[in-house]
VEXTI-222704 format. One line per field, with one value per atom (N, C-alpha, C, O): x, y, z; atom name; residue in one letter; residue number from 1. Coordinates in nm, 2 decimals. Layout:
N
u = [X ...] $
v = [Y ...] $
w = [Z ...] $
at = [CA ...] $
aa = [a ...] $
i = [NUM ...] $
//
This chain:
94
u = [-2.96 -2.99 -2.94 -2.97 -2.86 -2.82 -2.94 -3.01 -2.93 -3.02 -2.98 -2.88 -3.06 -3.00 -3.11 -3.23 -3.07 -3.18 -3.18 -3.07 -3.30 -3.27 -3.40 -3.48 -3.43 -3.60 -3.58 -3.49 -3.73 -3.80 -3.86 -3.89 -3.86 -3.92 -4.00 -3.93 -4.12 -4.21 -4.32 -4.38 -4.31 -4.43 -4.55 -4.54 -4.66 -4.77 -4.88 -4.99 -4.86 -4.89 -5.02 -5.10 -5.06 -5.17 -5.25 -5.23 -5.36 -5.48 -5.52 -5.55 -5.53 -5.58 -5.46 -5.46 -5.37 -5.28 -5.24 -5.17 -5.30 -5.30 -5.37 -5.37 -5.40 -5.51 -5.39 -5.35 -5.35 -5.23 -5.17 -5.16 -5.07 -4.96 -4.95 -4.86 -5.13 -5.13 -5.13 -5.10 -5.18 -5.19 -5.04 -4.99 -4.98 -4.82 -4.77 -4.72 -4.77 -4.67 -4.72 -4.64 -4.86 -4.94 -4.87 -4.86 -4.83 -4.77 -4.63 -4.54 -4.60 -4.41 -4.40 -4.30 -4.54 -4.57 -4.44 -4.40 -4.38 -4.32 -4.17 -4.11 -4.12 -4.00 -3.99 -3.89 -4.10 -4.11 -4.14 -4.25 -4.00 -3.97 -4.09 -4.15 -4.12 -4.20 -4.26 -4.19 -4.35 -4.41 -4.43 -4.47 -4.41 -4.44 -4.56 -4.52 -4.65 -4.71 -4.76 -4.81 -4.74 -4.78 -4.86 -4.80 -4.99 -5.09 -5.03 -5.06 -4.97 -4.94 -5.05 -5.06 -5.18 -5.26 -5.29 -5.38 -5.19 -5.20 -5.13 -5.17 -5.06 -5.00 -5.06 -5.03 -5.17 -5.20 -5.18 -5.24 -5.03 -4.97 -4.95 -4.94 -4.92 -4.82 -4.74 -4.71 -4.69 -4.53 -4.50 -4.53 -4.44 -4.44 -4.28 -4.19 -4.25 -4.11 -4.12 -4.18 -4.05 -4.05 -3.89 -3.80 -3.92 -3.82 -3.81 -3.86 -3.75 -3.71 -3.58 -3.47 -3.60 -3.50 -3.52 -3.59 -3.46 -3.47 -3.38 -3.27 -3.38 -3.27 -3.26 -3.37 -3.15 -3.14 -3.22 -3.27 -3.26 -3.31 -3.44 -3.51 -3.54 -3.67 -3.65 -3.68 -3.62 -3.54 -3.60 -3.71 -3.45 -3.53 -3.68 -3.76 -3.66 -3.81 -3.91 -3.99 -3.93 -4.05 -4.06 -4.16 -3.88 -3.85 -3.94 -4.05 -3.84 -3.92 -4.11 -4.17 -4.15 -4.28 -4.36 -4.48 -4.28 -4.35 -4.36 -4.47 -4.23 -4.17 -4.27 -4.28 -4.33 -4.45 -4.58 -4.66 -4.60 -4.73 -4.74 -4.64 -4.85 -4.94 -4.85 -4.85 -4.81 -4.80 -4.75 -4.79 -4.64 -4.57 -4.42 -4.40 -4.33 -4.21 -4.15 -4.21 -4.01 -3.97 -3.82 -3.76 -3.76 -3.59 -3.58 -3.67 -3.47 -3.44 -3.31 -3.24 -3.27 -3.15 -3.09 -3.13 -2.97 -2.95 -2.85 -2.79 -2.84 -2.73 -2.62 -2.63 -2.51 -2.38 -2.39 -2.33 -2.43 -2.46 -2.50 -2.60 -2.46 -2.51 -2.55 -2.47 -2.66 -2.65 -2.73 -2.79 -2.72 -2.80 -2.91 -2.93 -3.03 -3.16 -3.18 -3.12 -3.26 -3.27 -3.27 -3.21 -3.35 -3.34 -3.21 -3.21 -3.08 -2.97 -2.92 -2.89 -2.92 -2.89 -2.91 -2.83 -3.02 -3.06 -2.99 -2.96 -2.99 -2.93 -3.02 -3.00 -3.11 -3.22 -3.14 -3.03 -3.25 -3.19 -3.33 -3.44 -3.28 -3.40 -3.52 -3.61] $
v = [4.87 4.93 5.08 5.15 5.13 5.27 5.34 5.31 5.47 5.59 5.71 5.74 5.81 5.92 6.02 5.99 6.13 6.21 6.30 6.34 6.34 6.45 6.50 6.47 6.58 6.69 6.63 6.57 6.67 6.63 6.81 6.88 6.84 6.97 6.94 6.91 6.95 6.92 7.04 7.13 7.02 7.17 7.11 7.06 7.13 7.07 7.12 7.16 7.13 7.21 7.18 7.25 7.05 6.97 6.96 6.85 7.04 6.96 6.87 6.83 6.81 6.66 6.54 6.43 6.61 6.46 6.50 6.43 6.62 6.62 6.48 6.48 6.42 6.33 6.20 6.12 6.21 6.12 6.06 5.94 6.27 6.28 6.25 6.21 6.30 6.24 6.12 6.10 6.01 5.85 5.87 5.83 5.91 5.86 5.89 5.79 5.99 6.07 5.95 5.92 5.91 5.85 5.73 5.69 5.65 5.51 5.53 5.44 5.65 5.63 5.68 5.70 5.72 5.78 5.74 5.83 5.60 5.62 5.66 5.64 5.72 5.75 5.88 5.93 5.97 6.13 6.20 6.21 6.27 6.37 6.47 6.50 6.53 6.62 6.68 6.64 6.76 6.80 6.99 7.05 7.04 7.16 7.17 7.11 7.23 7.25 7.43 7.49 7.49 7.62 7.62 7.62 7.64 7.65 7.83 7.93 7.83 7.95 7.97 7.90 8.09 8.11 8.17 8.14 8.27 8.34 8.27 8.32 8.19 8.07 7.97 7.92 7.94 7.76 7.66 7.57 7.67 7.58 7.56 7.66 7.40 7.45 7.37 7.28 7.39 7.36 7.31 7.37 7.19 7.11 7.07 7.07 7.03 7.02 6.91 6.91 6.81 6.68 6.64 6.59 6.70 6.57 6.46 6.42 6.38 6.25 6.15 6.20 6.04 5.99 5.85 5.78 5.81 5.68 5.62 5.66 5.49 5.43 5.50 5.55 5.50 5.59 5.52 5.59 5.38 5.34 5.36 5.30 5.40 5.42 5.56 5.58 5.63 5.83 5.80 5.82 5.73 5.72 5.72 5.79 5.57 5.52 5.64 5.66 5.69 5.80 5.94 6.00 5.96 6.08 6.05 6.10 5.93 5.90 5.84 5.82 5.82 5.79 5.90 5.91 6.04 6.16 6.22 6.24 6.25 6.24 6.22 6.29 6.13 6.03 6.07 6.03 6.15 6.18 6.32 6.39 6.33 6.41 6.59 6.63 6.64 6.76 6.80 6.90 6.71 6.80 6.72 6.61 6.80 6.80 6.76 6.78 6.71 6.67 6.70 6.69 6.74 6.79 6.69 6.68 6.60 6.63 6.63 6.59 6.66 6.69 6.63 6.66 6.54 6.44 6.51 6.59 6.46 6.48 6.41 6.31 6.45 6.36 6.28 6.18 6.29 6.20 6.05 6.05 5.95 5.80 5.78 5.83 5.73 5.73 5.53 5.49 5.44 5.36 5.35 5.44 5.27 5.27 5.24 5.15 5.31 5.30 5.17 5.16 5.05 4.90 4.82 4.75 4.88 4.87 4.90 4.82 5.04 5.10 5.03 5.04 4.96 4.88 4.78 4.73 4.75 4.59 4.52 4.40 4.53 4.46 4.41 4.43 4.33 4.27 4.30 4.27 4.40 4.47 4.37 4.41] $
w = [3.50 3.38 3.39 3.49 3.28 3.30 3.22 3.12 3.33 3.22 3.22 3.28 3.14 3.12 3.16 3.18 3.16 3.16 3.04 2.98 3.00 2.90 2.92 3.01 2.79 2.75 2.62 2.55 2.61 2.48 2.44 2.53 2.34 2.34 2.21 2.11 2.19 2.12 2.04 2.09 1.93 1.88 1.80 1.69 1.87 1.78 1.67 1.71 1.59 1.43 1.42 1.35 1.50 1.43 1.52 1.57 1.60 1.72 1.73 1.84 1.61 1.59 1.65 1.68 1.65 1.75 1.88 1.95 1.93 2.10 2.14 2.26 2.11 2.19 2.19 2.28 2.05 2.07 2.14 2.19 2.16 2.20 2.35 2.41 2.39 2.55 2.61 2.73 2.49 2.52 2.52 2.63 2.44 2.41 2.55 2.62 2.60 2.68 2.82 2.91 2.82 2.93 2.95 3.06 2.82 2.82 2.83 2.81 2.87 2.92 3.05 3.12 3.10 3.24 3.36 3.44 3.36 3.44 3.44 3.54 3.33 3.30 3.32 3.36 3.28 3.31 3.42 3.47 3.46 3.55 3.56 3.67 3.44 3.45 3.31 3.22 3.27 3.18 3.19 3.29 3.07 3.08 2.93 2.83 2.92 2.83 2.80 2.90 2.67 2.67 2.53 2.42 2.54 2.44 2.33 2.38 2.24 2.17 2.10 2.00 2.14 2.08 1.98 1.90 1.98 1.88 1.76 1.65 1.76 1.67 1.59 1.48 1.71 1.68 1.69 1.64 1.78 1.82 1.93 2.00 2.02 2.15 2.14 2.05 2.23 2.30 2.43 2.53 2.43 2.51 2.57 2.49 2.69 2.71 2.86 2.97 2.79 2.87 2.91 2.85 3.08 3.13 3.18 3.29 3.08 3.13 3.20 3.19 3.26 3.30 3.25 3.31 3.15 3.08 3.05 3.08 2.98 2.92 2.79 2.75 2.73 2.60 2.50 2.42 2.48 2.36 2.41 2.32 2.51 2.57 2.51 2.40 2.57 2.54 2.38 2.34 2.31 2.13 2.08 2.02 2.17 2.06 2.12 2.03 2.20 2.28 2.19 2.16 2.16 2.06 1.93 1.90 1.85 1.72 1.70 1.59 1.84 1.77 1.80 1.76 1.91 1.88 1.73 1.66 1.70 1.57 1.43 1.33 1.47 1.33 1.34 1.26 1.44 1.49 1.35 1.32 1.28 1.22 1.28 1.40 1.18 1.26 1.39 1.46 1.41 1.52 1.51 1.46 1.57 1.56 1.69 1.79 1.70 1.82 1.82 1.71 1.95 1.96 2.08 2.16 2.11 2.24 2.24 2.14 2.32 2.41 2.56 2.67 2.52 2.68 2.71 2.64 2.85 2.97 2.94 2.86 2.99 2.95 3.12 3.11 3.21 3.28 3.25 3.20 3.27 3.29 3.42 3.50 3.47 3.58 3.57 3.47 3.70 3.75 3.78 3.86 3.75 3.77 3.96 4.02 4.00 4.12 4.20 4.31 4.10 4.11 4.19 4.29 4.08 4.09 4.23 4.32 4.23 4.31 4.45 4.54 4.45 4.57 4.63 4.74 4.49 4.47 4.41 4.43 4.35 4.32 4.17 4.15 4.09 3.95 3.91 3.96 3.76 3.65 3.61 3.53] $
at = [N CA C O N CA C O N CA C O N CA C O N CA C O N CA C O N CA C O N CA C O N CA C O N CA C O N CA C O N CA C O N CA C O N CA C O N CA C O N CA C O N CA C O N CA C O N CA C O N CA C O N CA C O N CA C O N CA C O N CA C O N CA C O N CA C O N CA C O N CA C O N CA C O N CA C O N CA C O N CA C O N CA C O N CA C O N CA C O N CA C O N CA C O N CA C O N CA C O N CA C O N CA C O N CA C O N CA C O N CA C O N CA C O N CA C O N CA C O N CA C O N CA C O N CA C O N CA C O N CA C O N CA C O N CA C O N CA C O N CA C O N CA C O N CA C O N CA C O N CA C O N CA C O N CA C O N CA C O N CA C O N CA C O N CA C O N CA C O N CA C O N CA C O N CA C O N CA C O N CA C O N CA C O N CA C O N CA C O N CA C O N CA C O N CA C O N CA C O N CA C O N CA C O N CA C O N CA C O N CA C O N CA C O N CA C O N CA C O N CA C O N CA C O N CA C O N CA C O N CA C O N CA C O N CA C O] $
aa = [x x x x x x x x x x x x x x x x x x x x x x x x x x x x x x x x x x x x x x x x x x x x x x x x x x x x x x x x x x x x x x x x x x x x x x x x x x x x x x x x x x x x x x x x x x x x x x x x x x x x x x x x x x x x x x x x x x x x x x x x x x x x x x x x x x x x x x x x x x x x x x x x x x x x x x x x x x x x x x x x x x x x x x x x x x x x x x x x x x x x x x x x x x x x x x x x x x x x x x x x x x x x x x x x x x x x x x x x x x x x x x x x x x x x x x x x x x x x x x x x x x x x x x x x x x x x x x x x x x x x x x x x x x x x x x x x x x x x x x x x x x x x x x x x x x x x x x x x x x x x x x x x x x x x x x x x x x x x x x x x x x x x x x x x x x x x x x x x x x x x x x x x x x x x x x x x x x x x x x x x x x x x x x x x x x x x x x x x] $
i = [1 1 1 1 2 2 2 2 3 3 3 3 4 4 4 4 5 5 5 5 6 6 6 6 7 7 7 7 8 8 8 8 9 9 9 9 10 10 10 10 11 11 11 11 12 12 12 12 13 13 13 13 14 14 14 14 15 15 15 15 16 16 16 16 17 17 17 17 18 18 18 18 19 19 19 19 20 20 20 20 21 21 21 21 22 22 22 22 23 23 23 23 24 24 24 24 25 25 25 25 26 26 26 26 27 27 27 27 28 28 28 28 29 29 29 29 30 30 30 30 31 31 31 31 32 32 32 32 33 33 33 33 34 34 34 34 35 35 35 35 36 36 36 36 37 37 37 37 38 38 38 38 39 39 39 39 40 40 40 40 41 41 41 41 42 42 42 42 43 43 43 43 44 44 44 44 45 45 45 45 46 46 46 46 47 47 47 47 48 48 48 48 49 49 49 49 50 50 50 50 51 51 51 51 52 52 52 52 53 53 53 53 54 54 54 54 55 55 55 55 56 56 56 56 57 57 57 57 58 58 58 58 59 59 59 59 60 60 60 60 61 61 61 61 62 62 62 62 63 63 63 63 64 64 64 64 65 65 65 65 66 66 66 66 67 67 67 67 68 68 68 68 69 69 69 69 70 70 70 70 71 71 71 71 72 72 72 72 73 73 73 73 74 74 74 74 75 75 75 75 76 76 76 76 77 77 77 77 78 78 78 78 79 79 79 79 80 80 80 80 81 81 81 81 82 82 82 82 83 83 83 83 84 84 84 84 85 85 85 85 86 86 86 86 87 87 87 87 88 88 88 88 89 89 89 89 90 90 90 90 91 91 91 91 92 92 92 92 93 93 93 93 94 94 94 94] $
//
């Protein structure tokens, strides 16, 4: 399986779908490199920035059902890299 890597950069307008956005981010747990989160207080908002390493249509669907969530917005941005899933790499079969 090929994947990509990219970020998700996320802004949450709405406190009421943090609780969400953490189930969400929790159920792709194993695709994500890493998480940055920054509460903007004086705003009301925060801001979140996710790397991932996924298959692009996993990458999608994670974008667009942040996307639907109440009050918050989603960007991401991929790598022009393709790369093989580690599995592969082994030799294993997905």
């Amino acid at each position: 399986m090929e994947t990509r890597v990219a970020s998700i950069s996320i802004i949450i307008e709405d406190y009421s779908s943090v609780e969400a956005m953490n189930k969400l981010l929790h159920s792709y747990g194993e695709y994500i490199i890493g998480r940055m989160g920054i509460p903007y207080r004086q705003k009301g908002i925060y801001i979140i920035c996710i790397a991932i390493d996924a298959p692009q249509d996993v990458i999608s669907s994670l974008s667009g059902k942040i996307g639907k969530l109440r009050g918050v917005s989603a960007k991401t941005a991929y790598s022009n890299i393709i790369s093989r899933s580690e599995d592969q790499e082994k030799g294993e079969t997905p």
